[in-house]
C-alpha positions as CSV (number, residue, x, y, z in Angstrom):
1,X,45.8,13.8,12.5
2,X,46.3,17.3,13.5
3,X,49.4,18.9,14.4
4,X,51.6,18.9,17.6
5,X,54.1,20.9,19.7
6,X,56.0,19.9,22.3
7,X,54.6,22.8,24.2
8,X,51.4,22.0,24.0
9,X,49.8,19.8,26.8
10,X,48.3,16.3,26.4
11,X,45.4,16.5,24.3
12,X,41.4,16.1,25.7
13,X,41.2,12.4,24.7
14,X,44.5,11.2,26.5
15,X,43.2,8.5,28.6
16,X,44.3,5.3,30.7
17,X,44.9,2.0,28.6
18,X,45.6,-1.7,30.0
19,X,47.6,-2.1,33.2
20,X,49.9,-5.0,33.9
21,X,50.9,-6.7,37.2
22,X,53.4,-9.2,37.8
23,X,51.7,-12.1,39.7
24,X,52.8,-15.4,41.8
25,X,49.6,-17.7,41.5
26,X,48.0,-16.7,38.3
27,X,44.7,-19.0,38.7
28,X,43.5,-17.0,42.4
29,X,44.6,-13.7,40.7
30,X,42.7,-13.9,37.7
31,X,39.5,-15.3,39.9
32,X,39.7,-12.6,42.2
33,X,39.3,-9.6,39.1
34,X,37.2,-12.2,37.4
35,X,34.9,-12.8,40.1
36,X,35.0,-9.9,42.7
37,X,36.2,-7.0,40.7
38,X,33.8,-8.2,37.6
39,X,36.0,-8.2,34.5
40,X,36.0,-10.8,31.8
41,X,38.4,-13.3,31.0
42,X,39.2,-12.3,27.2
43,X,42.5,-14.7,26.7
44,X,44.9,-17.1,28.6
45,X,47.4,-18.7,28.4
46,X,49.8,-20.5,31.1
47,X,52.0,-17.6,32.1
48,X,49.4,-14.8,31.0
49,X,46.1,-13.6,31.0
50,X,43.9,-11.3,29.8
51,X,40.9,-9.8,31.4
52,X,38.5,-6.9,30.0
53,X,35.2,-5.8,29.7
54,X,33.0,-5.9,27.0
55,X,35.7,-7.5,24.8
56,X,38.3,-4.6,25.7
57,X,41.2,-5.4,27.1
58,X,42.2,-3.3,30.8
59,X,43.7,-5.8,33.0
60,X,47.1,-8.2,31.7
61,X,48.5,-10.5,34.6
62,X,52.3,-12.3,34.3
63,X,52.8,-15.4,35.6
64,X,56.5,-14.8,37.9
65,X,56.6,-17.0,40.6
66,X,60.3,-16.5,40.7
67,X,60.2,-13.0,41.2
68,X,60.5,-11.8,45.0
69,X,57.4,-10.0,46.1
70,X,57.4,-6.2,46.7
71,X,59.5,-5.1,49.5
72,X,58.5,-2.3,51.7
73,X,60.4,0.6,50.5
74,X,59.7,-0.2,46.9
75,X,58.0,2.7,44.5
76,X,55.3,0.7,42.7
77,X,51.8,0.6,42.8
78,X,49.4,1.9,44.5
79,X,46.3,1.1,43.0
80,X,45.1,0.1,39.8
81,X,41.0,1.9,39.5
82,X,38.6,0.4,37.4
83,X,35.9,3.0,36.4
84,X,32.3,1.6,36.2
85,X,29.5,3.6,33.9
86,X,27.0,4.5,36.6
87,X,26.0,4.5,40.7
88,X,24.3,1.0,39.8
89,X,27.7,-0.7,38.4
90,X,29.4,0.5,41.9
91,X,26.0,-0.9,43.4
92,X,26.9,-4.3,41.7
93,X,30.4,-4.3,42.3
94,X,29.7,-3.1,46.4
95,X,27.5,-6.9,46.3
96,X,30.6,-8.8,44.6
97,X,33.1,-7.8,47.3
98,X,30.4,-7.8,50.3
99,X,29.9,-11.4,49.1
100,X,33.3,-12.8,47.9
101,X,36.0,-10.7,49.5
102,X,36.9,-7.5,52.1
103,X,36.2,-4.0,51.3
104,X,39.6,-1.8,52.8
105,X,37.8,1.4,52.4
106,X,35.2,4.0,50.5
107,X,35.4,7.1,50.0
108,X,33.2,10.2,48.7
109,X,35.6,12.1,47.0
110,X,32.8,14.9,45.5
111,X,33.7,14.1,42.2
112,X,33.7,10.3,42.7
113,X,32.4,7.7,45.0
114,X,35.2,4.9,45.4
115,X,35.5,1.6,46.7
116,X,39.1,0.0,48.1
117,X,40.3,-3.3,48.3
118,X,43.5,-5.5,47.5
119,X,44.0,-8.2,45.4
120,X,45.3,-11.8,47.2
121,X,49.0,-10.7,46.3
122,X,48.4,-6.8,48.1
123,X,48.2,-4.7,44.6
124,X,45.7,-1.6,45.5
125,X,42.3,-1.8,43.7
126,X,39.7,0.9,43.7
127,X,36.3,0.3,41.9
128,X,34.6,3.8,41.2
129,X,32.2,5.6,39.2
130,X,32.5,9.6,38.5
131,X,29.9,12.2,39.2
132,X,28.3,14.6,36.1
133,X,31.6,16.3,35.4
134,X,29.4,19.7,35.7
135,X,28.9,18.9,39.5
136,X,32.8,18.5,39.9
137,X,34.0,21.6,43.1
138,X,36.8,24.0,41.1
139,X,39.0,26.1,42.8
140,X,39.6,29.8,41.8
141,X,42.3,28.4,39.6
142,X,40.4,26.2,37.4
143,X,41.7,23.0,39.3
144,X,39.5,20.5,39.9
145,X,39.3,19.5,43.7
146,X,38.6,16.6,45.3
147,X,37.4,15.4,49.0
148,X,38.4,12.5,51.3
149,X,34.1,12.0,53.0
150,X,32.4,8.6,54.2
151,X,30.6,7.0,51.1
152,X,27.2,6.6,51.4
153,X,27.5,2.4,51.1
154,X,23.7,2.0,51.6
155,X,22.6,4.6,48.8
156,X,25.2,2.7,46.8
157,X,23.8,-0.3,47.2
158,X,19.9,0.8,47.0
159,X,21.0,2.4,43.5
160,X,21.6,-1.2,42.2
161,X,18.6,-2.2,43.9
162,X,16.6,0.3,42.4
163,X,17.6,-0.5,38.4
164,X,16.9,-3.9,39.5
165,X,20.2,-4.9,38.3
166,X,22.7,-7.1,39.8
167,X,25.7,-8.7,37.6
168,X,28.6,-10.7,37.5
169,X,30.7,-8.6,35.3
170,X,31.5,-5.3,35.3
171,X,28.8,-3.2,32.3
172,X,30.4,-2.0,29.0
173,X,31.8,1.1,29.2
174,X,34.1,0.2,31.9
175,X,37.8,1.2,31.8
176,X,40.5,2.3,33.6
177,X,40.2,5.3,34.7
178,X,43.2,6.5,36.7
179,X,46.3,4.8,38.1
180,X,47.6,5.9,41.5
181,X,51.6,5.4,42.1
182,X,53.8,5.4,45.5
183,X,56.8,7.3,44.5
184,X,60.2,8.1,46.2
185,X,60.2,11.7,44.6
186,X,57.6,14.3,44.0
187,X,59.4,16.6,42.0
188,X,60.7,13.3,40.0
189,X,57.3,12.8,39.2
190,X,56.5,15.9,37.6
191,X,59.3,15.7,35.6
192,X,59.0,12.7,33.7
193,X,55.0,13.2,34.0
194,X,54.1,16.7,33.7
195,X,57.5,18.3,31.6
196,X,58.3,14.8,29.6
197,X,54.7,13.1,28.8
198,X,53.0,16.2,29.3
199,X,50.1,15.8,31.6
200,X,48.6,19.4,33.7
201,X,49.3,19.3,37.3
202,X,45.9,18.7,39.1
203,X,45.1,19.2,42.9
204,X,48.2,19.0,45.3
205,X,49.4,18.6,48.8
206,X,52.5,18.3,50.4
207,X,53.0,14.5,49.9
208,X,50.9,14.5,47.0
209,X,50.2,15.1,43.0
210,X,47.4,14.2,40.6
211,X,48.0,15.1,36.9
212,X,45.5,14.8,34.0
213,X,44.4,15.7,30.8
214,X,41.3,17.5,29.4
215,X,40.5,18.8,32.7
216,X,39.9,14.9,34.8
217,X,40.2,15.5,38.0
218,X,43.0,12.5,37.2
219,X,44.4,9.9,35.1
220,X,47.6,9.8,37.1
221,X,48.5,10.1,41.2
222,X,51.3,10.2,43.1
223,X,52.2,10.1,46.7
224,X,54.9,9.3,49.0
225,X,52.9,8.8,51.9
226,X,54.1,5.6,53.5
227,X,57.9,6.7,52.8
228,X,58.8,4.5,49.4
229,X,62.9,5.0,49.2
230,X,64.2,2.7,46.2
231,X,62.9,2.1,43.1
232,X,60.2,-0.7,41.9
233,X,61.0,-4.2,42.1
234,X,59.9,-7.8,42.8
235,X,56.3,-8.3,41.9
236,X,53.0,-6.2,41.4
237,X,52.8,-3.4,39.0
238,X,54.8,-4.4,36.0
239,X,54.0,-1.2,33.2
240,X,50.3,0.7,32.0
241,X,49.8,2.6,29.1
242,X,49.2,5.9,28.3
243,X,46.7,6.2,25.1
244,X,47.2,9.1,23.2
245,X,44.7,10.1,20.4
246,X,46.9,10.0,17.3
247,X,50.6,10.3,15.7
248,X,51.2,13.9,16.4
249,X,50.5,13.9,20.1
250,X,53.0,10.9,20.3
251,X,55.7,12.4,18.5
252,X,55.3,15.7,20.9
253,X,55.5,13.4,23.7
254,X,58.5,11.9,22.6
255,X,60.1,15.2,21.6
256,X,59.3,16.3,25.3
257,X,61.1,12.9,27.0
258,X,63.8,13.6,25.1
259,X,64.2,16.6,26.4
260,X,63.9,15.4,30.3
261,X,66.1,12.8,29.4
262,X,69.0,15.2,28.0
263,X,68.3,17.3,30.9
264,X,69.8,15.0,32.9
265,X,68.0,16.1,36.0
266,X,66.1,12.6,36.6
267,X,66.9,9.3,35.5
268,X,64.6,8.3,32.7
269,X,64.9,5.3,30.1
270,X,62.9,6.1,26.2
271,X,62.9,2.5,24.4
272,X,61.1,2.5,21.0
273,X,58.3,0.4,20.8
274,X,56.3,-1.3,17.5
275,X,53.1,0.3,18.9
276,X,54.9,3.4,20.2
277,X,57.4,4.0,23.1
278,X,58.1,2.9,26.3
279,X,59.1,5.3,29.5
280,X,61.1,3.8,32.4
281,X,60.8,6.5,35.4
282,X,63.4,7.1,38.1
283,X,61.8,4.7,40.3
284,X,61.8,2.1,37.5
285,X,58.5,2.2,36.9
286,X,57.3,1.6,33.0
287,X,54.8,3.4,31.0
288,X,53.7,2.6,27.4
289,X,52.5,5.7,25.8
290,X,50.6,4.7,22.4
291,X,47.8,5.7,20.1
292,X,44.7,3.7,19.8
């Protein structure tokens, strides 16, 4: 364990843990990431399951059905990204939803290629693999930027064909990579993200964010693009982890949200949790920062 200031930003090895949705029909939600995103069904139960890859957890789905669904000026989610290991898992995961379900959208965003799509209760999905990191466009600043350009679906495609692979399940290696948020508040946002957990502020825009650490283009974004005004409720997004590397980094994190939270400047909950803390933003959305 090495030491920590609350000063310092999130260290390099900060990444994405398991995400959790809140869920209506459990059975069609669980076949749709088993069997068109590609993850494994590692545990379930009645009102739960657990879905992975390669015997790691990423995915955790609550049975609700009492719950109302998400309403339209709800902050929540706005998608969840599963990251594949190469151009030939997207390849595979491009035949899965060209077979079994809709593709929304694909973008080439220079330092990824993504595909989008929505689960059968609306929560956001994007499937994507990352370019070499040394191929990644920087501004002058050092920040990584990113491009919204048509994908290249048939060069997808042909890369699976050319590994002659085509699977079921997503490869080993697979994670989360990012989550992507619909907030009421930008600058609420970067206070509970950037000054309390202690993410860098990535590429922005006017409606906007995408924070990180170790220099990822991102492990968190942010927009307010279709006009969210109260905070998260009813179904879909119900808390995702933050995975720090060790005790020190934790403590500095929850030195920092104790400082946004005295501030008084945004609403933010700190509860205490056996594995580490839990964050409840302004827009009621929860985040479990622990260490491995």
């Amino acid at each position: 364990m090495t030491d920590a200031h609350p000063d310092d930003p999130l260290p390099a090895e900060t990444r994405i843990g398991r995400a959790a949705l809140r869920v209506a029909d459990l059975d069609e939600t669980v076949a749709f990431y088993r069997d068109v995103v590609g993850l494994t069904v590692l545990d379930r139960g009645v009102d739960e399951a657990v879905l992975g890859a390669d015997g790691t957890e990423l995915l955790v789905l609550e049975r609700d059905p009492d719950l109302p669904e998400r309403g339209r000026t709800d902050a929540g989610l706005f998608h969840t990204a599963f990251r594949v290991p190469s151009r030939a898992a997207l390849g595979e995961a491009l035949a899965r939803v060209r077979d079994r379900w809709r593709l929304d959208g694909a973008s080439d965003h220079r330092v990824s290629e993504a595909l989008y799509l929505a689960d059968p209760e609306g929560n956001g999905v994007e499937i994507y693999r990352d370019r070499p990191r040394e191929e990644w466009p920087v501004a002058e600043d050092g920040t990584v930027t990113m491009t919204t350009e048509p994908l290249d679906l048939e060069a997808v495609a042909a890369a699976t064909a050319a590994a002659a692979e085509r699977g079921d399940r997503v490869p080993p290696g697979t994670d989360v990579g990012h989550v992507h948020l619909e907030v009421t508040s930008l600058s609420a946002f970067e206070a509970v993200y950037v000054d309390g957990l202690g993410f860098a502020l990535g590429m922005t825009g006017p409606d906007v964010r995408f924070v990180a650490a170790g220099g990822y283009h991102h492990h968190l974004g942010a927009n307010t693009w279709r006009g969210r005004t109260t905070p998260a409720a009813g179904r879909g997004l119900a808390w995702f982890e933050v995975v720090v590397p060790d005790a020190a980094a934790l403590a500095a994190v929850r030195e920092r949200l104790a400082s946004v939270a005295s501030d008084g400047a945004v609403d933010v909950r700190v509860a205490e949790r056996d594995d580490g803390i839990e964050v409840v933003d302004a827009d009621g959305i929860a985040v479990r920062v622990r260490t491995p």
